[in-house]
C-alpha positions as CSV (number, residue, x, y, z in Angstrom):
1,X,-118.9,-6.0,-71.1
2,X,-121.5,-3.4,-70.6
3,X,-120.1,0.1,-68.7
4,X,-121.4,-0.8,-65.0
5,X,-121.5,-4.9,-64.5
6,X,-121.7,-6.9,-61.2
7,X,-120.3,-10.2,-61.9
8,X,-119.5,-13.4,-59.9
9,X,-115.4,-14.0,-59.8
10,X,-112.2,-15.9,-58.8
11,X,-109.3,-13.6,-58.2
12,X,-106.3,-15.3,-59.5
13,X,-103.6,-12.7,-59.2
14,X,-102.8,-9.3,-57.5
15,X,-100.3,-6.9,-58.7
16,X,-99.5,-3.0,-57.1
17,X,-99.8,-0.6,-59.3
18,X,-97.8,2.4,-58.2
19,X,-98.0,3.2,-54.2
20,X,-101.8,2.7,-53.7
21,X,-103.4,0.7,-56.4
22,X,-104.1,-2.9,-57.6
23,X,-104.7,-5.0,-60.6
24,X,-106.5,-7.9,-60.5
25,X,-106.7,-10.8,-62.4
26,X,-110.3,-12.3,-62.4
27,X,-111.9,-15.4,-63.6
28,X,-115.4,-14.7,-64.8
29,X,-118.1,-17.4,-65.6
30,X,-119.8,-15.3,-68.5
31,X,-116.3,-13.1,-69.9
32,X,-113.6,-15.1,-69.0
33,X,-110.2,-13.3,-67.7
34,X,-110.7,-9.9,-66.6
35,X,-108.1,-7.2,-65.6
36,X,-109.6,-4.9,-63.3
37,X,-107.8,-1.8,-61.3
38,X,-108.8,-1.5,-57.7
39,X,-107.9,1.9,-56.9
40,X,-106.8,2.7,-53.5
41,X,-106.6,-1.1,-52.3
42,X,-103.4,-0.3,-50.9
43,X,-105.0,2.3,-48.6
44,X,-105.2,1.1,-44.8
45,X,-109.1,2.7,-45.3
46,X,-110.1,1.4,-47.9
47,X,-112.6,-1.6,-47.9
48,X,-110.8,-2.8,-51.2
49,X,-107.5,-3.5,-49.0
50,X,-109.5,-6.5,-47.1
51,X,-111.4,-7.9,-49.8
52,X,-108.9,-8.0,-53.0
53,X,-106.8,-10.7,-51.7
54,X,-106.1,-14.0,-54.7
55,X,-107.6,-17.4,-54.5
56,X,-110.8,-15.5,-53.2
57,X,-114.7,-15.8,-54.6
58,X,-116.4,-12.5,-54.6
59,X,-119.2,-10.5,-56.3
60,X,-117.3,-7.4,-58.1
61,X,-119.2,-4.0,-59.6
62,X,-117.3,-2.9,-62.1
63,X,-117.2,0.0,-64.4
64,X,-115.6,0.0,-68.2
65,X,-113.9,3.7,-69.0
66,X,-114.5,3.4,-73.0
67,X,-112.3,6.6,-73.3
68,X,-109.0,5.0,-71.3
69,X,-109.9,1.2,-72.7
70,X,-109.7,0.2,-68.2
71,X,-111.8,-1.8,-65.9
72,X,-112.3,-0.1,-62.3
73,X,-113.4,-2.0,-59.4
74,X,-116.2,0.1,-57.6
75,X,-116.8,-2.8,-54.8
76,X,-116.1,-6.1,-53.7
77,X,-118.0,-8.5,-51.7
78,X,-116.6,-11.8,-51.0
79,X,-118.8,-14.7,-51.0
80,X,-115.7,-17.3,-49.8
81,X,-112.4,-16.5,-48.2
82,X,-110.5,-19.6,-49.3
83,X,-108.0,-18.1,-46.3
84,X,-105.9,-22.1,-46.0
85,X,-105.0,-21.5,-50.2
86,X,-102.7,-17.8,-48.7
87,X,-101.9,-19.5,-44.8
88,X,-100.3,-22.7,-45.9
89,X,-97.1,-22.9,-48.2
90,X,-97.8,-26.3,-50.7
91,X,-102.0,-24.9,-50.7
92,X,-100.3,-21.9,-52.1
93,X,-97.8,-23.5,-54.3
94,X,-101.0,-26.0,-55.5
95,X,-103.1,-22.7,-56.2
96,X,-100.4,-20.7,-58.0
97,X,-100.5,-24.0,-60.2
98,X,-104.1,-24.6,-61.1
99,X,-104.1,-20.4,-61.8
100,X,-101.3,-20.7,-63.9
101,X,-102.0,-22.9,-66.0
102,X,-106.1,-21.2,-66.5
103,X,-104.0,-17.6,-67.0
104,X,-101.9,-19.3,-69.6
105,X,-104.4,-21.0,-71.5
106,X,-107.1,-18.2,-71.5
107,X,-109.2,-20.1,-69.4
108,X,-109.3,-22.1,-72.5
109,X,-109.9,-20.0,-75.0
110,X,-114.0,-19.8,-74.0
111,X,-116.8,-19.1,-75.3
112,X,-117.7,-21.5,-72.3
113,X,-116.3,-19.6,-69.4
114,X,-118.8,-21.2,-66.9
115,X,-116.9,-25.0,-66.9
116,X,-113.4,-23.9,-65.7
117,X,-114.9,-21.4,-63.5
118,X,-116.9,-23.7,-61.6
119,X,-114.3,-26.4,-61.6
120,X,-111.7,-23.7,-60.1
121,X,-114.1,-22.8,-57.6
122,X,-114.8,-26.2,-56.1
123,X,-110.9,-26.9,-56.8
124,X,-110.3,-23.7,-54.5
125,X,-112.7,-24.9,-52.0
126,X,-112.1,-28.2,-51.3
127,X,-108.4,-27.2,-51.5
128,X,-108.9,-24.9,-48.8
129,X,-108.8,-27.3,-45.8
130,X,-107.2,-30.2,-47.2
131,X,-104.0,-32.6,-46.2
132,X,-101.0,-32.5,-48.2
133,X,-102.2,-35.5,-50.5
134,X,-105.4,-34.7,-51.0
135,X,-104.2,-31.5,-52.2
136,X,-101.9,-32.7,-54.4
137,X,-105.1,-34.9,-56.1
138,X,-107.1,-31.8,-56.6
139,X,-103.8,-30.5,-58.7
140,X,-104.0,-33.7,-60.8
141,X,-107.6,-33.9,-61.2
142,X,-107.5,-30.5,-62.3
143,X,-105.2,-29.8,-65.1
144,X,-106.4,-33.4,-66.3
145,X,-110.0,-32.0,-66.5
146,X,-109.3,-28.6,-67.8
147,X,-107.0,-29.7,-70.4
148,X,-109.4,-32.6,-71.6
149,X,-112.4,-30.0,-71.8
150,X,-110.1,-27.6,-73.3
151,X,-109.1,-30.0,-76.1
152,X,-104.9,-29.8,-74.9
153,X,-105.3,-33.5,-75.5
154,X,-107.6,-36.5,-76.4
155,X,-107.8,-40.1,-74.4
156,X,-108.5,-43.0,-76.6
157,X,-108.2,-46.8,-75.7
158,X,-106.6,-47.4,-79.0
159,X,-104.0,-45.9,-80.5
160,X,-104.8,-42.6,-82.4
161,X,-103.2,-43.3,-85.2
162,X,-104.1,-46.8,-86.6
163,X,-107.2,-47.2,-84.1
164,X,-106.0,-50.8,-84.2
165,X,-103.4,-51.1,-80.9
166,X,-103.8,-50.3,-77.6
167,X,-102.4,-46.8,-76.9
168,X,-98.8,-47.4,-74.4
169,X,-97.3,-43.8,-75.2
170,X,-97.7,-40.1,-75.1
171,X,-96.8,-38.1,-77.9
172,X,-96.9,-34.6,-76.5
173,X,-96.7,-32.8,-79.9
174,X,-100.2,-33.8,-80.9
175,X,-101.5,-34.8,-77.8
176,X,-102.2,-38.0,-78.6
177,X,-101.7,-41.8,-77.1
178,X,-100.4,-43.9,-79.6
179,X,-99.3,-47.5,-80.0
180,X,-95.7,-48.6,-79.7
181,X,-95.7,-48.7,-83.6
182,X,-96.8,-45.6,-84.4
183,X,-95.3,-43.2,-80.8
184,X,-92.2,-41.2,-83.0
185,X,-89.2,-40.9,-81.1
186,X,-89.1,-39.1,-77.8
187,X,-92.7,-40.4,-77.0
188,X,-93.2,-40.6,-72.7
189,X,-93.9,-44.6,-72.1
190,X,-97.3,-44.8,-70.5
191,X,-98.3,-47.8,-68.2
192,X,-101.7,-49.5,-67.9
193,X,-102.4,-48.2,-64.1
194,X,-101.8,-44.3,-65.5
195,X,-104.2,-45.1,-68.6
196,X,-106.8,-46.3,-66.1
197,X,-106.4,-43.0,-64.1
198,X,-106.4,-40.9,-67.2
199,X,-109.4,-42.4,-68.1
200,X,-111.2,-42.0,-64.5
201,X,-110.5,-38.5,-64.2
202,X,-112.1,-38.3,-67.9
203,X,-115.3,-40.1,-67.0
204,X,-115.6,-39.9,-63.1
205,X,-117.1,-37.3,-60.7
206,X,-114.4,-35.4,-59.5
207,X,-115.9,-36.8,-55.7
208,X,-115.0,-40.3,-56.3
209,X,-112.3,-39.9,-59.1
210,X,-110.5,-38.0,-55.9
211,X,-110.5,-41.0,-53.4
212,X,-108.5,-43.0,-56.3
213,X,-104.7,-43.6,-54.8
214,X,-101.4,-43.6,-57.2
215,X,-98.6,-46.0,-56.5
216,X,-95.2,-44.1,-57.1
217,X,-94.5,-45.2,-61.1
218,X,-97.7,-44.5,-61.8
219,X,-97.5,-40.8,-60.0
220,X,-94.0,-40.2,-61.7
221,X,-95.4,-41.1,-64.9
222,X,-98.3,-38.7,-64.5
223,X,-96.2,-36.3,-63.3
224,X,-93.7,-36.3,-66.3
225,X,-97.1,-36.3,-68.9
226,X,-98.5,-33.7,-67.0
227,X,-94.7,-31.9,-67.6
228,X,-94.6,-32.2,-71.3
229,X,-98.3,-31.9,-72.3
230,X,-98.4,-28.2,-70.3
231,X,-94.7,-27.2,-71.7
232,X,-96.3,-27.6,-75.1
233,X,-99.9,-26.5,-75.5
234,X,-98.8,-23.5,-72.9
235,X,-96.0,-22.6,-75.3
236,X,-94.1,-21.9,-72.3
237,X,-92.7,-22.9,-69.2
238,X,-95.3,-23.2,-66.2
239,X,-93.0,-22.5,-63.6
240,X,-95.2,-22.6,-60.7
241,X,-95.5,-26.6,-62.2
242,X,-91.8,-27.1,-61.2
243,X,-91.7,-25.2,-58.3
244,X,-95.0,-27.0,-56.7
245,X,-93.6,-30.4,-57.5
246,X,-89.7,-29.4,-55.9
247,X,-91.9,-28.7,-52.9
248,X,-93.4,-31.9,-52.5
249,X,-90.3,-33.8,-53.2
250,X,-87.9,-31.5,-50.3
């Protein structure tokens, strides 16, 4: 990053730093995560205070201090609000989530930047005025489509292992579907109807792939692959993964 760069971003997270400042977390489409101090957003006078809010789209200037190794946000334009991802609880929850996981991850660990960015962006968008399903579809469709572009796992018809069965479990430790033969011990069963998802979100538009329903095995199942394939590649527990899913059970 040069010393003075405007760049397109998603703020993800916003922290105080002491009484008057803020750190941001950004997702850029050309350097990935950024943290970036906004001084004085916790001034009532400053413009910063109105336009530094997370889960927004904005156009940042920002300046690099090569001497203190710190990002400074100069100004901040926002290009979309995304106000129904801060005003609704399970929005909230569902954006906390699909941040979560791209914070964890690196935003997958680049040098592409521009793919998860732009599939945040829509997420964020489209997210922004939806119904408690549809919501919860954008979650799914989203950690399946960033993890398969990341490379968190690989979908195959036939097992992975001896290419010769058709896959019928989920092997978290290497990602992989596998054939009852060859799943080890502890694999997550996997039923045709989540296979068939698994595989739409893979090769669909994310338009149509969203208008695809889930019966309630088929959701659990997703739910619990979607559980164990983040604990592991994540290397941690995504608690904001939990916590979304407590809230749509309650």
């Amino acid at each position: 990053m040069s010393r003075a760069t405007l760049t397109d971003a998603l703020i993800l997270r916003a922290s105080r730093i002491g009484e008057y400042h803020k750190q941001l977390l950004l997702l850029c489409p050309e350097s990935g995560l950024v943290r970036a101090t906004a001084f004085g957003a916790y001034k009532g006078k400053s413009r910063l205070v109105s336009t530094s809010d997370p889960y927004s789209y904005a156009r940042l200037n920002l300046y690099r201090n090569p001497v203190r190794d710190q990002i400074k946000v100069t100004d901040i334009e926002i290009l979309e609000a995304y106000e129904g991802l801060r005003s609704d609880l399970a929005r909230s929850y569902a954006a906390s989530l699909v941040s979560e996981v791209t914070i964890a991850s690196y935003a997958g660990g680049g040098p592409d930047y521009n793919f998860p960015f732009g599939l945040l962006r829509r997420v964020f968008s489209l997210m922004d005025e939806s119904d408690v399903e549809a919501t919860e579809r954008l979650v799914f469709q989203y950690l399946l489509r960033y993890l398969l572009h990341a490379g968190f796992f690989h979908l195959e018809q036939e097992c992975a292992s001896c290419a010769g069965e058709k896959t019928s479990f989920f092997d978290r430790r290497g990602g992989e579907f596998l054939c009852h033969a060859c799943a080890p011990e502890g694999s997550l069963p996997v039923s045709p109807g989540l296979l068939r998802y698994l595989r739409d979100a893979s090769e669909l538009p994310l338009s149509r792939a969203l208008g695809i329903g889930l019966d309630r095995r088929v959701r659990s199942s997703l739910i619990s692959v979607l559980a164990e394939l983040l604990d592991e590649t994540m290397q941690r527990e995504v608690r904001s993964f939990g916590a979304y899913f407590a809230l749509r059970s309650a």
